[in-house]
Backbone as CSV, one residue per row, in Angstrom:
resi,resn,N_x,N_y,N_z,CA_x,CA_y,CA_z,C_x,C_y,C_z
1,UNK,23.405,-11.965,-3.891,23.300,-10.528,-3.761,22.287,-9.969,-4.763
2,UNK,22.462,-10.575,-5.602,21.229,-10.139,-6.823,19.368,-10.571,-6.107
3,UNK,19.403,-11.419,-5.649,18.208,-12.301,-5.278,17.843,-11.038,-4.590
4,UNK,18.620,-10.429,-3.478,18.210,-9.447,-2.434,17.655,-8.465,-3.529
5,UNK,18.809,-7.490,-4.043,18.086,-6.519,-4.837,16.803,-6.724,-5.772
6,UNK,16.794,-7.661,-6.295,15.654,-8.373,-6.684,14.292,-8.168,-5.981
7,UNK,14.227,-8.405,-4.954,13.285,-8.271,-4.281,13.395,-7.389,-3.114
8,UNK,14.089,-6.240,-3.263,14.127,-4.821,-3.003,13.263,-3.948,-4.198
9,UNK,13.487,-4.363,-5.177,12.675,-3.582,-6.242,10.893,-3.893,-6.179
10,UNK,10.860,-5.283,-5.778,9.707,-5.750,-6.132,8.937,-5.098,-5.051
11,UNK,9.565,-5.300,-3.924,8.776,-4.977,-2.749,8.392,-3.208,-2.793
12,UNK,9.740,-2.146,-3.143,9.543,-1.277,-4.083,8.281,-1.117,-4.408
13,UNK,8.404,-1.662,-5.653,7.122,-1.434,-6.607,5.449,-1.747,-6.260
14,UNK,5.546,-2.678,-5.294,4.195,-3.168,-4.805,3.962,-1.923,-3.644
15,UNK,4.892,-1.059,-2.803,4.496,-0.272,-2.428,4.081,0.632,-2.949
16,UNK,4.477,1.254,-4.153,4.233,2.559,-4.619,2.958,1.877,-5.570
17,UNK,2.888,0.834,-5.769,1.439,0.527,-6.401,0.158,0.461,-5.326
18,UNK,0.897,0.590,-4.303,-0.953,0.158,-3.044,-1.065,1.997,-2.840
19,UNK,0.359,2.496,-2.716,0.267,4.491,-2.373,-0.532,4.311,-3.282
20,UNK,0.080,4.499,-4.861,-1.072,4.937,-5.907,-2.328,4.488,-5.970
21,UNK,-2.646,3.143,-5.668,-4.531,2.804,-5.509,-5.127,3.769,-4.366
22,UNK,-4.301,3.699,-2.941,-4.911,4.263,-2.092,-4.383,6.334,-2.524
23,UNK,-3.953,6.649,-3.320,-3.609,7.963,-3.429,-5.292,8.717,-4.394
24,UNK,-5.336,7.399,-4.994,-6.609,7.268,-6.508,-7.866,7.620,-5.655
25,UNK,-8.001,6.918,-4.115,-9.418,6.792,-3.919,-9.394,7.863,-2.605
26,UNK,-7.998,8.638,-2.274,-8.533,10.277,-1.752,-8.651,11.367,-2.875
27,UNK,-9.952,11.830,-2.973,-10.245,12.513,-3.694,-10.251,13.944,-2.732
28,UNK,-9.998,14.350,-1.223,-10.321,15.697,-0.714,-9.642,16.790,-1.277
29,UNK,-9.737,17.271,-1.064,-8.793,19.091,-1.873,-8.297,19.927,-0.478
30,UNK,-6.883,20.026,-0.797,-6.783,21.123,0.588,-6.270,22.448,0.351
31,UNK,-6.247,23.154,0.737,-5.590,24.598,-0.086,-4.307,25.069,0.974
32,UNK,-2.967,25.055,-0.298,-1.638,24.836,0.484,-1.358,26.675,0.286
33,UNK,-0.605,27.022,1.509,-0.609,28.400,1.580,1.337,28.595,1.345
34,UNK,1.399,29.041,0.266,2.671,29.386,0.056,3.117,30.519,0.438
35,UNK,4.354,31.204,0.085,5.070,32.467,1.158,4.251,33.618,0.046
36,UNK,3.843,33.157,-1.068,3.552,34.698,-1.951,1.958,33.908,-2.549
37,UNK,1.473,32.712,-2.448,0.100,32.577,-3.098,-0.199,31.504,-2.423
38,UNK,-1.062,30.603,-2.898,-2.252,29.430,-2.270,-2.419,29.178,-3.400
39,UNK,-2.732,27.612,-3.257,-3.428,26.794,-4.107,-4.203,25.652,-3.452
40,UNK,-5.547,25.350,-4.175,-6.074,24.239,-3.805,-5.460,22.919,-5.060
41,UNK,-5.346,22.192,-4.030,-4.838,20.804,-4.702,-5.424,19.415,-4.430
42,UNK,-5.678,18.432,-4.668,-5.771,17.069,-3.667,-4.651,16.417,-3.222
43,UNK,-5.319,15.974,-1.978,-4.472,15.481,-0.859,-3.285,14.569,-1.243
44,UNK,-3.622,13.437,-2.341,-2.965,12.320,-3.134,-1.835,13.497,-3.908
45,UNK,-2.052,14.454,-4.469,-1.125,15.301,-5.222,-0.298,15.845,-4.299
46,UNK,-0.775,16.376,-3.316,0.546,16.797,-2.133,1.288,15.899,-1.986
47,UNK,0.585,14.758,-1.360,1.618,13.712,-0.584,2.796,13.486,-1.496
48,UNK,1.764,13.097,-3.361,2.839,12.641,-4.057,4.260,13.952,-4.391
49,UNK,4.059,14.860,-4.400,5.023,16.206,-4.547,6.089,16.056,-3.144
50,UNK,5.228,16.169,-2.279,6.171,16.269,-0.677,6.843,14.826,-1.011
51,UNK,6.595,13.667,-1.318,7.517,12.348,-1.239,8.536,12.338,-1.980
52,UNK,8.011,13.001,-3.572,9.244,13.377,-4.413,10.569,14.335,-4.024
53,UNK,9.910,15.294,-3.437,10.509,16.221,-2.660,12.146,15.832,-2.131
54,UNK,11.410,14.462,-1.089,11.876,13.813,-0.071,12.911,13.014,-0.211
55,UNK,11.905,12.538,-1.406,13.737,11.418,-2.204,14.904,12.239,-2.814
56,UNK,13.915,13.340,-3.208,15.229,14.138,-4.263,16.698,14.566,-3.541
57,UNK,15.854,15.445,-2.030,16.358,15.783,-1.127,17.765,14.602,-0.691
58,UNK,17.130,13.635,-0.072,17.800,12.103,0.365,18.509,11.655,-1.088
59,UNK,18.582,11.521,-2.139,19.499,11.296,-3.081,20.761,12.344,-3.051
60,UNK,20.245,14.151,-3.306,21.454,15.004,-3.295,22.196,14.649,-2.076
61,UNK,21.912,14.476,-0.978,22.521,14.140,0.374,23.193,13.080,0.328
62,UNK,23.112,12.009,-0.149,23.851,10.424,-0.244,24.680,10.534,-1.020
63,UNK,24.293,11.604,-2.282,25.535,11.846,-3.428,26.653,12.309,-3.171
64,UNK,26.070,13.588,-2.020,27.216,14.221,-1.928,27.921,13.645,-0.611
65,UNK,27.269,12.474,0.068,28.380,11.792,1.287,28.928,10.796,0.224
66,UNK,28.838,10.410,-0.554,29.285,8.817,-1.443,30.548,9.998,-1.547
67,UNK,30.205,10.866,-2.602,31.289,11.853,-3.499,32.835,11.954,-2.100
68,UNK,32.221,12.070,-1.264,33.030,12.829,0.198,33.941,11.824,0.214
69,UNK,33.123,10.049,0.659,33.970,9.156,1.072,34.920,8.634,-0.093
70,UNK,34.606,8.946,-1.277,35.399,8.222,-2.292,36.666,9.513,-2.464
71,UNK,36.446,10.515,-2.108,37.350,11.524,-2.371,37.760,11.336,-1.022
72,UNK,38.241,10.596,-0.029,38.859,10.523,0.832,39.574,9.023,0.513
73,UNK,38.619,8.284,-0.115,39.732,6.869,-0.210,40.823,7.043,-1.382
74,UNK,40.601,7.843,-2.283,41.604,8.694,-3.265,42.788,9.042,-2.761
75,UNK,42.609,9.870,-1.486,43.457,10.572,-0.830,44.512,9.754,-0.179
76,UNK,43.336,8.506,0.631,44.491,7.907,1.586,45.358,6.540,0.530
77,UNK,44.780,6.269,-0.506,45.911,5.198,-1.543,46.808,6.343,-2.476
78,UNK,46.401,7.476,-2.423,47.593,8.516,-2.786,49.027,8.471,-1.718
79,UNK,48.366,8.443,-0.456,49.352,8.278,0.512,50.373,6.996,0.860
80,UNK,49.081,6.232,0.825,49.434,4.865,1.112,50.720,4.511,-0.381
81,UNK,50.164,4.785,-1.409,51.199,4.832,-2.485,52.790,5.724,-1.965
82,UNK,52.652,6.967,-1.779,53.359,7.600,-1.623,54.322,7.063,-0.450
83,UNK,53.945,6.374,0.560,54.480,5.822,1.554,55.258,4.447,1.078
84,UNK,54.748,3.880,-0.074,55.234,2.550,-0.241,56.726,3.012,-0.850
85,UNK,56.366,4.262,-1.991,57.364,4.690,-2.773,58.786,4.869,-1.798
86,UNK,58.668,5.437,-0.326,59.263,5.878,0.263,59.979,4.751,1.127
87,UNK,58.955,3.628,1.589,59.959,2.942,2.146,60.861,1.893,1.376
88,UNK,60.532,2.284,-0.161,61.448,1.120,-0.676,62.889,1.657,-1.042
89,UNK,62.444,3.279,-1.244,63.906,3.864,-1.918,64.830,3.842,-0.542
């Protein structure tokens, strides 16, 4: 199980190292229009903002389903306890 994660990271890291070479050699500028201003930025700086964005997004979301399912397996060995208590008395 380790071997896998192991080379979940690596593979990981060799991606976000070819984004960053290929992020290095777009140099265009685009100008992003927000609800109250604009800015010009390069293209490599968007992508990298919108991806961060993306994970941050996809982490709060996984946190708060992990948080959900563990506060339901709480619930049902509360029961499951409570049930054992009951059929022994």
């Amino acid at each position: 199980m380790k071997l896998k994660g192991l080379l979940s990271l690596i593979a990981v890291l060799v991606l976000l190292l070819i984004g960053g070479f290929i992020g290095s050699q777009n140099t265009h500028s685009v100008t992003v229009n927000y609800l109250v201003a604009q800015s010009d930025m390069r293209v490599s700086l968007l992508m990298l903002i919108v991806f961060l964005c993306g994970v941050l997004l996809s982490v709060i979301l996984f946190s708060l389903y992990v948080l959900r399912l563990k506060w339901r397996v709480a619930s049902l060995e509360r029961q499951l306890k409570k049930s054992n208590r009951v059929e022994i008395l």
